[in-house]
LOVEX-348960 format. One record per residue (C-alpha): residue number from 1; residue in three letters; chain; y, x, z. Coordinates in nm, 3 decimals. Example, Ala and Ser with C-alpha at 12.3 -4.5 7.8 and 13.67 -1.06 7.14 Angstrom:
BEGIN
+-----+-----+----+---------+---------+---------+
!   i !  aa ! ch !       v !       u !       w !
+-----+-----+----+---------+---------+---------+
!   1 ! ala !  A !  -0.450 !   1.230 !   0.780 !
!   2 ! ser !  A !  -0.106 !   1.367 !   0.714 !
+-----+-----+----+---------+---------+---------+
This chain:
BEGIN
+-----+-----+----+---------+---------+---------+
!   i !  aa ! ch !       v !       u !       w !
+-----+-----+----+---------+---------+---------+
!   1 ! unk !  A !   0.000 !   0.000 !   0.000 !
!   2 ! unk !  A !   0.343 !   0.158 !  -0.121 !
!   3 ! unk !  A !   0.664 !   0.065 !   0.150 !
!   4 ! unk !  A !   0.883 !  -0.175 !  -0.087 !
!   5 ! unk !  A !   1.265 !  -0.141 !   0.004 !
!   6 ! unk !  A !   1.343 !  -0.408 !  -0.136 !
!   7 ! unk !  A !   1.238 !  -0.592 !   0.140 !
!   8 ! unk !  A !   1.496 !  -0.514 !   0.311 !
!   9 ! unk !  A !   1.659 !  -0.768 !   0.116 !
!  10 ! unk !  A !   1.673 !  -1.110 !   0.223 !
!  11 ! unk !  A !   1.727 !  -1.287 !  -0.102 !
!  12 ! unk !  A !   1.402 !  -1.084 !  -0.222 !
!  13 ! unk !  A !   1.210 !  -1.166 !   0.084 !
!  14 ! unk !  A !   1.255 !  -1.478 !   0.087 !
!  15 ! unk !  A !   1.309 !  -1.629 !  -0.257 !
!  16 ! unk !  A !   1.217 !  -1.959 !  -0.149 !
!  17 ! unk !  A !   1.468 !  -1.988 !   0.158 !
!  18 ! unk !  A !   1.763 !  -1.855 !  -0.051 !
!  19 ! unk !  A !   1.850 !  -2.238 !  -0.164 !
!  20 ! unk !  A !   1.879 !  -2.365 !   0.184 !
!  21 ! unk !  A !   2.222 !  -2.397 !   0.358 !
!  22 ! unk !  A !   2.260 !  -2.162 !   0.683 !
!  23 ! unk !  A !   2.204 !  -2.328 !   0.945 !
!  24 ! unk !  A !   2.348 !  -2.147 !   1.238 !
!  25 ! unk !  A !   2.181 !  -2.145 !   1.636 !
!  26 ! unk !  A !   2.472 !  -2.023 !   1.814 !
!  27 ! unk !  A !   2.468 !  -1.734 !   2.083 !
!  28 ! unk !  A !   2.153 !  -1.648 !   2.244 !
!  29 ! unk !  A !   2.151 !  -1.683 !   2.628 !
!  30 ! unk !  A !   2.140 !  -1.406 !   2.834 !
!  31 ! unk !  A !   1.809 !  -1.444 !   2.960 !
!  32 ! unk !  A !   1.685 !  -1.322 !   2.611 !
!  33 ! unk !  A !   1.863 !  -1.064 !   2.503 !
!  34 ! unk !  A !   1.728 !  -0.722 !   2.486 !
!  35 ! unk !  A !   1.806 !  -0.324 !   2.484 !
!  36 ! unk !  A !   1.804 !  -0.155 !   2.148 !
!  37 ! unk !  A !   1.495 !   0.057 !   2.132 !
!  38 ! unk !  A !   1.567 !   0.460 !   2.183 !
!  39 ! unk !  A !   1.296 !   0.668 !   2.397 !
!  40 ! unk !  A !   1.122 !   0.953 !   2.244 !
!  41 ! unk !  A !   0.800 !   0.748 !   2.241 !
!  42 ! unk !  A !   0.901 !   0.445 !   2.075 !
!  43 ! unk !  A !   1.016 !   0.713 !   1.773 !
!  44 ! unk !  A !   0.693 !   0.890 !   1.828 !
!  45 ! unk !  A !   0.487 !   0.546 !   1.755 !
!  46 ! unk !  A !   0.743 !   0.474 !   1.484 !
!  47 ! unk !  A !   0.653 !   0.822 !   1.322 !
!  48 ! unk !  A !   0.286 !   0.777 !   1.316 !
!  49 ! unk !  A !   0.288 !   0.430 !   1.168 !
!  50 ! unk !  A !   0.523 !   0.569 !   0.897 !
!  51 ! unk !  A !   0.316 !   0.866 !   0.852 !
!  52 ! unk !  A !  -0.009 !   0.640 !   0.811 !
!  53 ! unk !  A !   0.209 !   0.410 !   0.584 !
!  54 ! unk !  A !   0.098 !   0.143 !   0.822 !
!  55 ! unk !  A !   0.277 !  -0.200 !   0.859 !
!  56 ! unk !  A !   0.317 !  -0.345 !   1.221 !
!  57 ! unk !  A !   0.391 !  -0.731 !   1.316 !
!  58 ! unk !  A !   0.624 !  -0.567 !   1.539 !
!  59 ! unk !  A !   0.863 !  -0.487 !   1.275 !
!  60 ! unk !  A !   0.805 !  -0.724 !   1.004 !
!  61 ! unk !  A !   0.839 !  -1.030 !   1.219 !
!  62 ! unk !  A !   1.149 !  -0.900 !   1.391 !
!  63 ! unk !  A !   0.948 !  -0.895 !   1.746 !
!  64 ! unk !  A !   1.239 !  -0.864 !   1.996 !
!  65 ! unk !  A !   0.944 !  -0.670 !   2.201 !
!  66 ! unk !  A !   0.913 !  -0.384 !   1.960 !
!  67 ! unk !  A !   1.112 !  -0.146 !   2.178 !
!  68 ! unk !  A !   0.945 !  -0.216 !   2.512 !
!  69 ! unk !  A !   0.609 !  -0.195 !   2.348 !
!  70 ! unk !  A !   0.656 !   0.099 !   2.149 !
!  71 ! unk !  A !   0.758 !   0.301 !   2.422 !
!  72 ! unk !  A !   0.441 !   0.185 !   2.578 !
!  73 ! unk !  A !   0.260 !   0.333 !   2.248 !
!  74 ! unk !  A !   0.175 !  -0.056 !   2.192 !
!  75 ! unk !  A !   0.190 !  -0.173 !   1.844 !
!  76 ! unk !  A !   0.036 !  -0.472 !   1.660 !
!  77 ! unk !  A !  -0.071 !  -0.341 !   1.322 !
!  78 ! unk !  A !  -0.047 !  -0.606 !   1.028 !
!  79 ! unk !  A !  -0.314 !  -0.526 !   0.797 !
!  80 ! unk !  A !  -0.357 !  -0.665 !   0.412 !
!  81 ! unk !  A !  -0.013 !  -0.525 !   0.324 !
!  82 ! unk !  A !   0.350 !  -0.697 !   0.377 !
!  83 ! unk !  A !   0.398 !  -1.005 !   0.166 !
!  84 ! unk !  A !   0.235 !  -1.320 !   0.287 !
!  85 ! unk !  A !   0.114 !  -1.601 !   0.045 !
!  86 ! unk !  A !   0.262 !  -1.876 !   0.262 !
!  87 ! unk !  A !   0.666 !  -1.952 !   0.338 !
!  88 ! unk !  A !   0.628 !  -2.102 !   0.677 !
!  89 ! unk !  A !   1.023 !  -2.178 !   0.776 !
!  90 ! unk !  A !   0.987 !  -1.959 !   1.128 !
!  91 ! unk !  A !   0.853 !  -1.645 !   1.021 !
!  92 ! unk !  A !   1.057 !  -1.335 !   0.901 !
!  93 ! unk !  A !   0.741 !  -1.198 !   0.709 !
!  94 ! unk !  A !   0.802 !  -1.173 !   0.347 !
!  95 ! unk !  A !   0.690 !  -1.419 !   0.066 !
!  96 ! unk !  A !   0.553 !  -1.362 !  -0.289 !
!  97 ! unk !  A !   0.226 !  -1.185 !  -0.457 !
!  98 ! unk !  A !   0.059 !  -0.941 !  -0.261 !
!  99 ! unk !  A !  -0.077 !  -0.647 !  -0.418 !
! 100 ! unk !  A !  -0.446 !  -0.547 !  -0.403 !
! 101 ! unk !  A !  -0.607 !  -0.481 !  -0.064 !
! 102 ! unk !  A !  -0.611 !  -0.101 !   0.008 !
! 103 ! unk !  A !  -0.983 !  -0.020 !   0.080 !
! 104 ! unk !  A !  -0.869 !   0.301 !   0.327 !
! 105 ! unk !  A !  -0.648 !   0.040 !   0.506 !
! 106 ! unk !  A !  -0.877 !   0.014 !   0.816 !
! 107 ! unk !  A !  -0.961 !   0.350 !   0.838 !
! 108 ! unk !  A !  -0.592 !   0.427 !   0.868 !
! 109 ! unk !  A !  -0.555 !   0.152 !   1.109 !
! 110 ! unk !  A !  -0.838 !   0.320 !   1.321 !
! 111 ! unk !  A !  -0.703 !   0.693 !   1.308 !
! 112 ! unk !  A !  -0.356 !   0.532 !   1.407 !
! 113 ! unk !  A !  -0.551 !   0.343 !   1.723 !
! 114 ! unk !  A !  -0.710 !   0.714 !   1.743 !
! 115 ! unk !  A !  -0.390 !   0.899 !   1.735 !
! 116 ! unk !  A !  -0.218 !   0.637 !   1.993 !
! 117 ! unk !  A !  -0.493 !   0.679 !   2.245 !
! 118 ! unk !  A !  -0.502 !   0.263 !   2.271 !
! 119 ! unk !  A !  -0.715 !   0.150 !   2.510 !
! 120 ! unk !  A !  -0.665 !  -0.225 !   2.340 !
! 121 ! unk !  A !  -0.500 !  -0.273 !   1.991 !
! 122 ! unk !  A !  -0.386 !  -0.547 !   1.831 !
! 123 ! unk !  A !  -0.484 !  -0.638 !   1.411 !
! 124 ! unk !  A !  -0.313 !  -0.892 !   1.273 !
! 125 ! unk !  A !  -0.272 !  -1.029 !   0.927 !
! 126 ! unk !  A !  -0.068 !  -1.183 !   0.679 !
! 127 ! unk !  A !  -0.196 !  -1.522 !   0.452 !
! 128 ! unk !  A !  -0.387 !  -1.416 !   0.203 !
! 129 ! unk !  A !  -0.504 !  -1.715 !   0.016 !
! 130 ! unk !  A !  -0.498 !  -1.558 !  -0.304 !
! 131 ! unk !  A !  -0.839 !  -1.366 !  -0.163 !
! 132 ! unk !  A !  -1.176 !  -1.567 !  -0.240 !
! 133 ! unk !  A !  -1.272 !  -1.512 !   0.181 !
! 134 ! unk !  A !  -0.900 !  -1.501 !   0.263 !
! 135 ! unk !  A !  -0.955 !  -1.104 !   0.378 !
! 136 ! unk !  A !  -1.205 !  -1.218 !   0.625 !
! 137 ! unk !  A !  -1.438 !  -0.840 !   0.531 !
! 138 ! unk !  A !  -1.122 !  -0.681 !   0.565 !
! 139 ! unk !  A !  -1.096 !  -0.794 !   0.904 !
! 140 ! unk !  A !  -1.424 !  -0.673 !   0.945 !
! 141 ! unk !  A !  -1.429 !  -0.325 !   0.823 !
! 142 ! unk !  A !  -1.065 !  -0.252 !   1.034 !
! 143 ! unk !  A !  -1.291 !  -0.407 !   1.352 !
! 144 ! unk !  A !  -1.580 !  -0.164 !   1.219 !
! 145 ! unk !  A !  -1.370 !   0.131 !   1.197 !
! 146 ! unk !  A !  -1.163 !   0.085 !   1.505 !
! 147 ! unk !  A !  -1.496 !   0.111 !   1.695 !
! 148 ! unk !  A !  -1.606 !   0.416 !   1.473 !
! 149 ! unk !  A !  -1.348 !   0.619 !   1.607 !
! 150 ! unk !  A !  -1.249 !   0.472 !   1.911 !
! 151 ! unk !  A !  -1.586 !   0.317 !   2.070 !
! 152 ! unk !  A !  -1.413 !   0.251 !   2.385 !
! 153 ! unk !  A !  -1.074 !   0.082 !   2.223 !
! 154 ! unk !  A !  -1.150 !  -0.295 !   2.322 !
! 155 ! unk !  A !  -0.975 !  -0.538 !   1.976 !
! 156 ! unk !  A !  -0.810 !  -0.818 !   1.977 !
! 157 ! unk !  A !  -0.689 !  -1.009 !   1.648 !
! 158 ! unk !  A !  -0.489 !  -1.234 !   1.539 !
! 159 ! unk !  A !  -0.558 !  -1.445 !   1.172 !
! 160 ! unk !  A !  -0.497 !  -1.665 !   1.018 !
! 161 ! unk !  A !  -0.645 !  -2.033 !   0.907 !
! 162 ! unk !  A !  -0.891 !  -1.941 !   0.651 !
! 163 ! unk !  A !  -0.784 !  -2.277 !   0.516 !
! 164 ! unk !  A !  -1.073 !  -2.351 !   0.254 !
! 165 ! unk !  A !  -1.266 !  -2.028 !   0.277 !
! 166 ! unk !  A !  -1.577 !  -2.157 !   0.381 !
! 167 ! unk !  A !  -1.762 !  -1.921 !   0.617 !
! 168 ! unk !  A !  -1.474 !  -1.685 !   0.681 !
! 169 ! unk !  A !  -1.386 !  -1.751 !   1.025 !
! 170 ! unk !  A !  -1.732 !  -1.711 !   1.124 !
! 171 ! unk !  A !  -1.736 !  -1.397 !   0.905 !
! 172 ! unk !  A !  -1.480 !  -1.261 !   1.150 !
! 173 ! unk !  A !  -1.640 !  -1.383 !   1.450 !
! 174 ! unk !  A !  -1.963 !  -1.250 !   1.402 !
! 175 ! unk !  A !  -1.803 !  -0.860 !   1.435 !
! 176 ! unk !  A !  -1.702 !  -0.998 !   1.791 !
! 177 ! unk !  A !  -1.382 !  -0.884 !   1.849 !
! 178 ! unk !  A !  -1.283 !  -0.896 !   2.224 !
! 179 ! unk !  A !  -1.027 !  -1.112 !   2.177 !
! 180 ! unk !  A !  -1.010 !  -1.389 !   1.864 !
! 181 ! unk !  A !  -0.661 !  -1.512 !   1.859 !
! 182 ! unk !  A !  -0.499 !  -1.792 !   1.580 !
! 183 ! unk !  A !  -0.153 !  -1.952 !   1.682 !
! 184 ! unk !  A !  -0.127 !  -2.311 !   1.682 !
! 185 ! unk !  A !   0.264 !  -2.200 !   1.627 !
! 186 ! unk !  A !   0.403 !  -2.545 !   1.696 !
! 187 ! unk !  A !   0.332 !  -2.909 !   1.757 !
! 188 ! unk !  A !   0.145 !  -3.162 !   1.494 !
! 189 ! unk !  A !   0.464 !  -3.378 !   1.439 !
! 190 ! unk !  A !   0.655 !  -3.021 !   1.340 !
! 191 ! unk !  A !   0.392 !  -2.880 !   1.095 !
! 192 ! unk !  A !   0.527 !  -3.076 !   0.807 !
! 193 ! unk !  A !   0.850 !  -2.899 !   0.841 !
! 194 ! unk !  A !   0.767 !  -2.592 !   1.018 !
! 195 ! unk !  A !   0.461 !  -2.468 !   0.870 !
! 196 ! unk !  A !   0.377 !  -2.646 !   0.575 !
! 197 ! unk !  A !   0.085 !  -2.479 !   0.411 !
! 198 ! unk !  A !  -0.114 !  -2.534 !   0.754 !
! 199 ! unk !  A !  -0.296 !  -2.822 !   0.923 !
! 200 ! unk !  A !  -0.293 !  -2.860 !   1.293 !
! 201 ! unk !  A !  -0.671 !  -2.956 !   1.305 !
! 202 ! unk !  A !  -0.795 !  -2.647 !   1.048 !
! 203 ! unk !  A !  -0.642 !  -2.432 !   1.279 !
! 204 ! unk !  A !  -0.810 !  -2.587 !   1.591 !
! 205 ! unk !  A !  -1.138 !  -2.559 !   1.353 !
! 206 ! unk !  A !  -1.115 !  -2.179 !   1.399 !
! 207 ! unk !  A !  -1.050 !  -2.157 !   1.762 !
! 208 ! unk !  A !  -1.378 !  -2.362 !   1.802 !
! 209 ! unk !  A !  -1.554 !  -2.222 !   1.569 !
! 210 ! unk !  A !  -1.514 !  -1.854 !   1.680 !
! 211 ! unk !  A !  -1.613 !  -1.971 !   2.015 !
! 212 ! unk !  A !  -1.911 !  -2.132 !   1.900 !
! 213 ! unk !  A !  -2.055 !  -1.836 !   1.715 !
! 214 ! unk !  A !  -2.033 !  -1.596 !   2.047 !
! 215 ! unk !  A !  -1.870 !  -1.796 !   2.345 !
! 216 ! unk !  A !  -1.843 !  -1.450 !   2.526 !
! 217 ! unk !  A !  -1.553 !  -1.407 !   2.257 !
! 218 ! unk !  A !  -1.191 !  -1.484 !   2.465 !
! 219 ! unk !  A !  -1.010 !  -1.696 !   2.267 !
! 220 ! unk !  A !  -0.632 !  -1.752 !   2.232 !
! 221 ! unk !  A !  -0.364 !  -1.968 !   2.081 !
! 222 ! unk !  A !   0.024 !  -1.949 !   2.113 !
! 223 ! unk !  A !   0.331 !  -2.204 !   2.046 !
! 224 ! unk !  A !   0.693 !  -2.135 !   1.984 !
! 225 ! unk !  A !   0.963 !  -2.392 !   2.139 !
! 226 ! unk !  A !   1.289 !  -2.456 !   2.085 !
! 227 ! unk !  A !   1.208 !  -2.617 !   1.754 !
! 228 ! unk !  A !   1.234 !  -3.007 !   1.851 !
! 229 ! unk !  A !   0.887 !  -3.077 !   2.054 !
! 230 ! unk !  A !   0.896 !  -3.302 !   2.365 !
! 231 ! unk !  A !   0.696 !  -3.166 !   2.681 !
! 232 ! unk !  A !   0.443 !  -3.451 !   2.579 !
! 233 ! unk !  A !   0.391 !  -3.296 !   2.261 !
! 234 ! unk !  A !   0.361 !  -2.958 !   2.412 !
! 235 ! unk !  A !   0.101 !  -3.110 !   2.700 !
! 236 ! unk !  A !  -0.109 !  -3.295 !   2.402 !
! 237 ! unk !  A !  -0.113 !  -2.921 !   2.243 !
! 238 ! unk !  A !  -0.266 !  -2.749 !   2.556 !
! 239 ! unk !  A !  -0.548 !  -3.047 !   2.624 !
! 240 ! unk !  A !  -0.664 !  -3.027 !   2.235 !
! 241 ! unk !  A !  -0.667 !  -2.619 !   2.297 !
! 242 ! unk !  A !  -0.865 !  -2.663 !   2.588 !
! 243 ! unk !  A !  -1.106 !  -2.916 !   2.441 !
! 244 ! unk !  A !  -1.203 !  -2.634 !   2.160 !
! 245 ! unk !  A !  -1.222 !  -2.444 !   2.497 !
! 246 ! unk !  A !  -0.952 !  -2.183 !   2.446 !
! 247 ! unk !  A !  -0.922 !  -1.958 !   2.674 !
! 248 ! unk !  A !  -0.583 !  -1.828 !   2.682 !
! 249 ! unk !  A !  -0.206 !  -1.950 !   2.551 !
! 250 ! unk !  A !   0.109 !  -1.819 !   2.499 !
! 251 ! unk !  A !   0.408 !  -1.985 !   2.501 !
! 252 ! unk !  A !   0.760 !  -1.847 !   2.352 !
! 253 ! unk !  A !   1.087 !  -1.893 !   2.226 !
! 254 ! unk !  A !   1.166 !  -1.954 !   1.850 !
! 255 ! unk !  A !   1.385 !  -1.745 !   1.728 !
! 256 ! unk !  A !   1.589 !  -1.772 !   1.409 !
! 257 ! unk !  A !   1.493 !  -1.475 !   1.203 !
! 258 ! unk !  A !   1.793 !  -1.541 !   0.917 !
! 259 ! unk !  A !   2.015 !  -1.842 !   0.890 !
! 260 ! unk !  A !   1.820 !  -1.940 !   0.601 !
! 261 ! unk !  A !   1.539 !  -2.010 !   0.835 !
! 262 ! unk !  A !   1.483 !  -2.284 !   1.077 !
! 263 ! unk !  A !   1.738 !  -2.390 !   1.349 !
! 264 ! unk !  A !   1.649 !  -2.314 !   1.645 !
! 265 ! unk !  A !   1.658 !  -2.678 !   1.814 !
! 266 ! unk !  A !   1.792 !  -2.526 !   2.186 !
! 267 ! unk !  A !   1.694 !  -2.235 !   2.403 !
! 268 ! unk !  A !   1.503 !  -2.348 !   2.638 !
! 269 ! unk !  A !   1.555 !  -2.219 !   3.016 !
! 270 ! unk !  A !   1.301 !  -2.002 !   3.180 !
! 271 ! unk !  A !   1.248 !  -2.270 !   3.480 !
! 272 ! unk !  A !   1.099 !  -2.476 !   3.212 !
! 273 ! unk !  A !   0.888 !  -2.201 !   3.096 !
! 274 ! unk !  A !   0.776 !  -2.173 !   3.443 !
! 275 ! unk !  A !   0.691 !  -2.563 !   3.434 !
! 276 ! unk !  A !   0.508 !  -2.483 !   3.127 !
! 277 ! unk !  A !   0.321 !  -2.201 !   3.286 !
! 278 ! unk !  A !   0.195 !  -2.439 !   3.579 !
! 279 ! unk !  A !   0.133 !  -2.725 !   3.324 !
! 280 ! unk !  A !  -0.158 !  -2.472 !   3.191 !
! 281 ! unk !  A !  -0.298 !  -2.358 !   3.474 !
! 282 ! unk !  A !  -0.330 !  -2.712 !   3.548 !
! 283 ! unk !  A !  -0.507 !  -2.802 !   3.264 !
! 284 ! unk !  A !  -0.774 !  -2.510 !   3.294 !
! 285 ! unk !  A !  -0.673 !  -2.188 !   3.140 !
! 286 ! unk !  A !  -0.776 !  -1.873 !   3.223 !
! 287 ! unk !  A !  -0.426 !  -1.686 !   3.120 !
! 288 ! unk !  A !  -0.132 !  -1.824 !   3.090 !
! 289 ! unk !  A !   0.223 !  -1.640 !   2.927 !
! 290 ! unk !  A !   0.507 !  -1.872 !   2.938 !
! 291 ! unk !  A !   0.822 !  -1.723 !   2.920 !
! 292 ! unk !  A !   1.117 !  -1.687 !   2.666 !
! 293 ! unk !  A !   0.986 !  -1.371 !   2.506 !
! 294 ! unk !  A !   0.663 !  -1.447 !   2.515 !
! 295 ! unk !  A !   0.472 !  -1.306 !   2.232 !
! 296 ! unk !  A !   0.100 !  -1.327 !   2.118 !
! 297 ! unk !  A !   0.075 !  -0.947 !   2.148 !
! 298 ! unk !  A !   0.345 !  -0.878 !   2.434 !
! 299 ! unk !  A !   0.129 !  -0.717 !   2.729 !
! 300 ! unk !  A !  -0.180 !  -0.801 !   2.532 !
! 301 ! unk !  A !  -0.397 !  -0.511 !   2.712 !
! 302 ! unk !  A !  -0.286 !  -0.567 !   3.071 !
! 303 ! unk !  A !  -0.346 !  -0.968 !   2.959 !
! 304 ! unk !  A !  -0.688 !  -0.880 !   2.866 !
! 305 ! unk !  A !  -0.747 !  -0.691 !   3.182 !
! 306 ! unk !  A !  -0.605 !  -1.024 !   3.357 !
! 307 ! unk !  A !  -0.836 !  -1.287 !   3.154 !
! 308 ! unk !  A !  -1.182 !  -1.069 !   3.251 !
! 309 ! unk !  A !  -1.099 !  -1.099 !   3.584 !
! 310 ! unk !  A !  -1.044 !  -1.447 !   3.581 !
! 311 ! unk !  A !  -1.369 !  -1.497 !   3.431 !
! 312 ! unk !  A !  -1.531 !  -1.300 !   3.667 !
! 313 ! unk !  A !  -1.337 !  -1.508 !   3.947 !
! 314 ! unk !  A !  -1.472 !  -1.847 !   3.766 !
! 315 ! unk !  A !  -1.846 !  -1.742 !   3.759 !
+-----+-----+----+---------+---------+---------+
């Protein structure tokens, strides 16, 4: 995969957006703003992902985490190259035709995870639907080759919906990551809207389904708010993630990656991200992060530290 600069571009990013008026959010609160990334680590990480010519959630998506994590030597590594066939109205993640899948892509993935010394890594992906199993062996092999080097590395991913490639999530399952994650990303009522080329229920389908193919497998699901959902809503999401007995969700704040994106609705105050928080616990989770930077990957190792010992608590 070959870095594109154009990127960098909005209008080239996001061809599809560029029609829609800006629709400003206003000034973020305090309680979410964040220090510009500058330790000597975080530009160590930064140099061996470069090096690698890796790409990394962390930047693509805008993650406002990528300086806290980086200096941790965390980083969520975004395999199947940087241009994603969907145009979901959230995500910062670039639209268009993705070129052909590199086959030393998850060996460079694992000698990054080597280099980093990661005790837990994060693989993510973009939407490939143009791929006949929607890059469910490329999953796979990175899985495959993150154990070759580093046996003792414990994975977690993070796909996407398969949507109409038959026997890929099970593909994906059966290499038994430790953690199998898919985000829900909003509620039902919002996907219209929101994320378009999704279905609330498919996506349910592959929390289930992983679960059902090795239910030692932790599974986990996140939601943004901010984006128009009623606590209701948000409650109806957690019982239909427990009934495909999920393990573990994440809750966030949207943020507004361009104005050409979605609104953000309102910013919603961390005491109802605590209320959130005891709403799951409630309901049966094992883990539970609710808070406004929340992320699917924020404190992802310490998390799955956190959700074997409340299994081992539950037995």
């Amino acid at each position: 995969m070959t870095y594109n600069p154009d990127l960098l571009d909005r209008s080239k990013r996001h061809p599809e957006k560029q029609k829609n008026p800006d629709r400003p959010s206003g000034p973020k609160p305090d309680w979410i703003r964040v220090k510009a990334p500058t330790s000597p680590i975080y530009n160590e990480t930064h140099d061996i992902v470069k090096k690698l010519k890796l790409t990394t959630v962390c930047e693509e998506a805008g993650c406002p985490n990528i300086g806290e994590c980086w200096q941790k030597r965390h980083a969520t590594f975004m395999i199947m190259g940087e241009v994603c066939t969907r145009a979901c109205s959230f995500c910062n993640v670039a639209t268009g035709k993705p070129d052909a899948l590199s086959d030393m892509e998850p060996t460079k993935v694992a000698v990054a995870v080597q280099k980093m010394g990661l005790k837990h890594v994060v693989v993510t992906s973009v939407d490939r639907d143009d791929l006949e199993d929607g890059g469910a062996a490329h999953f796979v092999k990175t899985i495959q080759e993150i154990r070759r080097l580093s046996p003792d590395t414990t994975v977690e991913i993070l796909t996407p919906d398969f949507k109409n490639k038959a026997g890929a999530t099970r593909t994906v399952a059966l290499a038994r990551p430790d953690v199998f994650n898919h985000n829900l990303e909003t509620v039902p009522r919002l996907y219209p809207t929101i994320r378009p080329g999704a279905r609330y229920f498919t996506s349910l389908r592959v929390l289930h389904e992983a679960k059902e193919v090795d239910g030692s497998i932790f599974t986990k699901s996140g939601i943004m708010v901010g984006l128009g959902e009623t606590k209701e809503e948000v409650g109806q999401v957690m019982d239909d993630l427990r009934a495909a007995d999920v393990d573990f969700i994440t809750i966030g704040q949207y943020l507004q990656p361009t104005p050409k994106h979605a609104a953000v609705d309102r910013y919603v105050h961390p005491d109802e991200f605590a209320e959130y928080e005891r709403m799951a616990r409630g309901k049966g989770f094992l883990m539970v992060s609710a808070t406004p930077l929340t992320r699917s990957s924020h404190h992802a190792g310490e998390d799955f530290e956190k959700l074997k010992a409340a299994r081992a608590a539950k037995a």
